[in-house]
Each structure stands twice: as C-alpha cells, then as structure tokens.
C-alpha positions, 0 to 999 in steps of 0.5 A: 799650987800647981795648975793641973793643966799645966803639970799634965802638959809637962808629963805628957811632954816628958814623955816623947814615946807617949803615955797612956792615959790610964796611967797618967791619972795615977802618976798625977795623983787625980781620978779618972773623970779629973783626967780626962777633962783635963785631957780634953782641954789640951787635945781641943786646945791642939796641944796634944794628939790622942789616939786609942790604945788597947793595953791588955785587951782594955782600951786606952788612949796614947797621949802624945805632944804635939810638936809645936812651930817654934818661936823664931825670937826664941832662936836667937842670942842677941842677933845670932841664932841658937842651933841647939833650940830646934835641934833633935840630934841627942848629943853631949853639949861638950862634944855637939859638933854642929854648937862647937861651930856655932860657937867658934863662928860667934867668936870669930864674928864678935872678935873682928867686929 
C-alpha cells in the first residue's frame, strides 16, 4: 500500500501551476480532515508552500512544490555532469541541443583517454 504522504507529495508535484487543495482530497480518494493533516505535514515539513486561494467565492488553499536544492551526486554520470538534471528548458531529448553537447563532449572525452 501506498504511504498517503507520499502519493500527496507526487500529485502535488505533478502539478507545477498548483492545485487546490479542495480538489486534491477528491483526486486522492481521502476526506477533507485526512487532507489536510497530510497537508500539513508536508508544508511543516517545508516541502510544499500553501497559500489561500478563493475559487467561486469559497476559500481554498493553492498547493505548490517547493523547489528543492539538488543533490550534486544526483548530477553526475560517473565523473561527468548530467545537464539535463536542473535543466528547466522543455525540449525534445532527441533535439536538446545543450545534451547533444553533453554528449558529444562525453565521447570526445572518454574516446582520447
């Protein structure tokens, strides 16, 4: 079974514009009270910022994910750093100039050693 933090975590996540919480309960299946709670945790946590919302008149909350500083050994490949880890251009891997470099300098590299 999944954790519910966790599975919250990855729908907010999923989610770079936001989602409001009065409709995250509905999408993880749990109530209200359960929602918040878990909320709650994950904002005290400083994982995710919660800010009010109003929707219709009604008061909400937008949940967003924070952005997180990244791990630097999660950046590399062997000795090399990955450029596509921190990158935030929306591109097509095949066509990602700033990787093809990567790439091409990777093998220049690891051909003359």
């Amino acid at each position: 079974m999944t954790d519910p933090v966790e599975e919250t975590l990855r729908l907010i996540q999923s989610k770079p514009e936001g989602i409001l919480q009065s409709e995250l309960w509905k999408e993880l299946g749990v109530d209200s009270r359960k929602c918040s709670r878990i909320v709650k945790k994950l904002e005290d946590a400083g994982i995710i910022e919660r800010s009010e919302f109003k929707k219709d008149g009604i008061k909400t909350f937008l949940l967003r994910a924070k952005k997180m500083p990244v791990n630097p050994s999660d950046l590399l490949a062997g000795d090399e750093l990955i450029p596509c880890i921190n990158c935030e251009l929306e591109c097509i891997v095949e066509e990602c100039h700033p990787l093809m470099d990567w790439m091409y300098q990777l093998a220049i590299v690891q051909h003359t050693e």
